[in-house]
C-alpha positions as a Markdown table, in Angstrom:
| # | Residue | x | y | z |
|---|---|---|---|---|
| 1 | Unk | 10.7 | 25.0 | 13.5 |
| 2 | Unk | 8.1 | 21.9 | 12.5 |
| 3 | Unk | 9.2 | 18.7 | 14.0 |
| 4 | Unk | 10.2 | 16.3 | 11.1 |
| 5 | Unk | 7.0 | 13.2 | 11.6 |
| 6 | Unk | 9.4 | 10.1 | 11.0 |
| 7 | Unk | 7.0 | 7.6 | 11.7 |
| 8 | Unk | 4.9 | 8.5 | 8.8 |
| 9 | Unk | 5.7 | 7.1 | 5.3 |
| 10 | Unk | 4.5 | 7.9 | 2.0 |
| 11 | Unk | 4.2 | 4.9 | -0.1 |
| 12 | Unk | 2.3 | 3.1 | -3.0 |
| 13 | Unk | 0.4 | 0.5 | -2.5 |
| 14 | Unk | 0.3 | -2.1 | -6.1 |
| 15 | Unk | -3.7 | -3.0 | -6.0 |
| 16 | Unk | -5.2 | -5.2 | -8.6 |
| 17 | Unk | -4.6 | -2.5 | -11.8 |
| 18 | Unk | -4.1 | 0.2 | -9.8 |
| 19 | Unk | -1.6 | 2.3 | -7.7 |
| 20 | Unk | -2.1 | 3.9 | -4.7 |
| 21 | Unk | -0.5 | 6.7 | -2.5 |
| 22 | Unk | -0.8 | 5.9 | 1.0 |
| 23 | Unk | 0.5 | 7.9 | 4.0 |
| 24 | Unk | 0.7 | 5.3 | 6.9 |
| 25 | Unk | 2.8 | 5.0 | 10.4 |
| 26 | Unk | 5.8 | 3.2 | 9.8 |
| 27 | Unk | 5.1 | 0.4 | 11.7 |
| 28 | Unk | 2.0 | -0.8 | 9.7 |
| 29 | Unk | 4.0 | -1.2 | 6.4 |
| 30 | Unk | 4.1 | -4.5 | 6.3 |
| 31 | Unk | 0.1 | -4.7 | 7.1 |
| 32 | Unk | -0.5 | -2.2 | 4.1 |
| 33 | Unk | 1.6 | -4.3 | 1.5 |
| 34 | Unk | 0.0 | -8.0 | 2.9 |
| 35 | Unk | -3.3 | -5.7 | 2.5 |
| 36 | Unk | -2.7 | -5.1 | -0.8 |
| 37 | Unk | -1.1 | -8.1 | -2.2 |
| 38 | Unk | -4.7 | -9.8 | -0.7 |
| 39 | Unk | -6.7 | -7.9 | -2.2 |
| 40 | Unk | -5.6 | -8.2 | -5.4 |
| 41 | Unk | -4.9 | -12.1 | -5.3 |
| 42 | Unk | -8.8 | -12.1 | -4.6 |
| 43 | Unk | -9.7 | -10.1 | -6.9 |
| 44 | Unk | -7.4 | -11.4 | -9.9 |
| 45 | Unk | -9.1 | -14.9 | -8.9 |
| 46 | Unk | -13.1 | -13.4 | -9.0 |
| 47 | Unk | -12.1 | -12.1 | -11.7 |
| 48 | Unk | -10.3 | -14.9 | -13.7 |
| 49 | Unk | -13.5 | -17.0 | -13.0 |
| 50 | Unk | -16.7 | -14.0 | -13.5 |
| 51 | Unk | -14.8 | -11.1 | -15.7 |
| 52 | Unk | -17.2 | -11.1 | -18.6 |
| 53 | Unk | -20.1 | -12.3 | -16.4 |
| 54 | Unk | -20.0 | -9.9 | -14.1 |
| 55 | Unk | -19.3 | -5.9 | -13.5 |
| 56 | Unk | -16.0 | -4.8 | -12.1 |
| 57 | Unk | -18.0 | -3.0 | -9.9 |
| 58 | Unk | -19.7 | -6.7 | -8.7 |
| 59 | Unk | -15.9 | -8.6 | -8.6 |
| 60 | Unk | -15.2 | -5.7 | -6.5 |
| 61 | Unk | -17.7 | -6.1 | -4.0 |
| 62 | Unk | -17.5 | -10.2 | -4.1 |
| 63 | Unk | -13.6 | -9.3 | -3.1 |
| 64 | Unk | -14.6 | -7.1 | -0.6 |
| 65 | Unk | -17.6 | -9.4 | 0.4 |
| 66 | Unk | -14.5 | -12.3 | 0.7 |
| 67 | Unk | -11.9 | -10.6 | 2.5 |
| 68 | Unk | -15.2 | -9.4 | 5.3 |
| 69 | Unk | -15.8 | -13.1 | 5.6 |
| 70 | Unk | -12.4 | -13.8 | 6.5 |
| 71 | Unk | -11.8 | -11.1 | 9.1 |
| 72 | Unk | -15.3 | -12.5 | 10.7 |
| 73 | Unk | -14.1 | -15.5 | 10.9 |
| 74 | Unk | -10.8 | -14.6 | 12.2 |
| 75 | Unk | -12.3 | -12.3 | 14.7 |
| 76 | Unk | -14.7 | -14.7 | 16.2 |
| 77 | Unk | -12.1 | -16.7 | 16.9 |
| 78 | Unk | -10.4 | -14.4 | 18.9 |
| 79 | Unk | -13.6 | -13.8 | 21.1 |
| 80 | Unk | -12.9 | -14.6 | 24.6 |
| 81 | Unk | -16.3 | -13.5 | 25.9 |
| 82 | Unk | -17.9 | -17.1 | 25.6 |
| 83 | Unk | -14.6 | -18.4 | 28.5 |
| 84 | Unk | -15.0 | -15.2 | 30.1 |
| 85 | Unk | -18.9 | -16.1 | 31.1 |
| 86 | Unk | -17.6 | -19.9 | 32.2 |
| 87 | Unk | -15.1 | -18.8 | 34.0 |
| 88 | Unk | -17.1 | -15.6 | 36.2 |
| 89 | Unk | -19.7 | -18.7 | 36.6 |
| 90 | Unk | -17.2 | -21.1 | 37.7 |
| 91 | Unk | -15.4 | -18.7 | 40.3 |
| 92 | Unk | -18.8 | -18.0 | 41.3 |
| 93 | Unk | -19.4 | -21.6 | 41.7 |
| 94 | Unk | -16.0 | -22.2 | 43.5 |
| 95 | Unk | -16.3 | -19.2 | 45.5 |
| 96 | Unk | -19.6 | -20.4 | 46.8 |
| 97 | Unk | -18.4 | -23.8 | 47.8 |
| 98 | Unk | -15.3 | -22.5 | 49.8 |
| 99 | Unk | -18.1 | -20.3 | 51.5 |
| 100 | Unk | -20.1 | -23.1 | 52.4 |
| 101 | Unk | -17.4 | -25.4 | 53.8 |
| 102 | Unk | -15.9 | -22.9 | 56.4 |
């Protein structure tokens, strides 16, 4: 007998105009609906401002262009590797000094 995957779910995802069936691990529900909801706040805002000006296909990408910028920033932030370099070099330093004085 097949075992029953509970921590998938099917659900449908409200984006922009547009909805769409997802199949996602429980757990991430709540990433998939923020997802969603963001993406089409951004959108509904490019496209309050250029609709008429520019494509749907070019609000699309200036969404996607948006949110990209966003998760950049949000990712550089979280980049240790800048205190992970000051810190080898200040063990180093320490590490050299407590040598030095026995």
């Amino acid at each position: 007998m097949a075992e029953q995957k509970t921590d998938r779910l099917h659900i449908k995802l409200h984006v922009y105009d547009e909805e769409i069936a997802v199949v996602i691990n429980r757990e991430e529900e709540e990433f998939y609906r923020s997802a969603a909801k963001l993406i089409t706040e951004r959108y509904n805002a490019y496209s309050g401002h250029f609709k008429g000006h520019k494509t749907d296909h070019t609000i699309a990408l200036m969404t996607l262009i948006d949110i990209a910028l966003l998760y950049q920033k949000e990712r550089s932030h979280n980049d240790t590797s800048v205190y992970d370099n000051v810190l080898a070099r200040l063990t180093g330093e320490i590490e050299d000094a407590l040598g030095k004085a026995k």
